[in-house]
C-alpha positions as CSV (number, residue, x, y, z in Angstrom):
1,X,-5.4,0.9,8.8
2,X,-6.0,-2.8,9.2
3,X,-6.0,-4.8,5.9
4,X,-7.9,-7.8,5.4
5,X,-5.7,-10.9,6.6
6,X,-5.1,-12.6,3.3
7,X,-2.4,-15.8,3.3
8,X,0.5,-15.5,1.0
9,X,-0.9,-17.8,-1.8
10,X,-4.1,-14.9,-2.2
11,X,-1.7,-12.2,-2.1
12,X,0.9,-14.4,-4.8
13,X,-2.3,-15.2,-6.8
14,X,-3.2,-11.6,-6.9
15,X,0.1,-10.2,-7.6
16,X,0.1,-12.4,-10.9
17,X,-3.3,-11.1,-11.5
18,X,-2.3,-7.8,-11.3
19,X,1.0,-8.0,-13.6
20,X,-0.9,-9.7,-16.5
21,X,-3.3,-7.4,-15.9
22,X,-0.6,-4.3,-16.4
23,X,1.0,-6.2,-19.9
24,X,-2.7,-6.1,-21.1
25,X,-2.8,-2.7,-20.5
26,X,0.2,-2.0,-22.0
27,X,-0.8,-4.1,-25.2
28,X,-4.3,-3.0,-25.2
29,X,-5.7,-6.0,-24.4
30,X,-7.9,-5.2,-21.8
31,X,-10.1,-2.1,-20.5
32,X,-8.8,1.0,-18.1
33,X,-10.3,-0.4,-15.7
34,X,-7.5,-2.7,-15.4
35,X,-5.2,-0.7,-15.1
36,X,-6.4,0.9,-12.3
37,X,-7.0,-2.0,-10.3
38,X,-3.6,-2.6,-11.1
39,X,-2.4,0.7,-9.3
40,X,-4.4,0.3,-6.9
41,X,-3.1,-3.5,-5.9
42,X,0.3,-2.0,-6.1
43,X,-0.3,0.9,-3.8
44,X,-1.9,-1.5,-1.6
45,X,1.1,-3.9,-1.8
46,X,3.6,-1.1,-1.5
47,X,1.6,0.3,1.4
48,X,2.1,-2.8,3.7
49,X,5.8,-3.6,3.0
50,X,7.6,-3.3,6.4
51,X,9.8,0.0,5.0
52,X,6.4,2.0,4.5
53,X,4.9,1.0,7.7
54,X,8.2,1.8,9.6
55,X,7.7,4.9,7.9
56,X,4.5,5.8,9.2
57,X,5.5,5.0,12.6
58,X,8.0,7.1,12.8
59,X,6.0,10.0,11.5
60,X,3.2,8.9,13.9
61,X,6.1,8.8,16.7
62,X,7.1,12.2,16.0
63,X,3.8,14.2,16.2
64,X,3.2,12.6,19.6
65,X,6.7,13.9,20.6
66,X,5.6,17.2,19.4
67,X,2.4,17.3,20.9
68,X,4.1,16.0,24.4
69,X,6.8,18.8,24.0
70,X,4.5,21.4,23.7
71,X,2.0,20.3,26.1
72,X,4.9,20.8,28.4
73,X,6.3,24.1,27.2
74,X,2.7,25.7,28.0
């Protein structure tokens, strides 16, 4: 899954966003729907850091080796 190709000072700007929006959460300062956004920027963040995606490729590399090992076992 492609994401949209932000530059670092969006992604920094966002980031800040999305901690003051988690202390207003936490202090009641601002709406649930905050907080959400918040997890959801987090997931999103967490979700493209080179350990996750490494992740996924391996996983991804696996089920073709599978599939390719019992393709040839039939």
């Amino acid at each position: 899954m492609e994401m949209l190709n932000m530059d670092d000072s969006t992604k920094h700007l966002l980031d800040l966003a999305s901690i003051f929006t988690a202390v207003g959460t936490l202090l009641t300062w601002l709406p649930h729907l905050a907080a959400i956004f918040t997890i959801l920027w987090t997931g999103i963040r967490i979700y493209e850091t080179k350990t996750i995606q490494k992740m996924i490729a391996n996983r991804k590399a696996k089920k073709h080796k599978k599939a390719i090992n019992d393709a040839r076992s039939k």
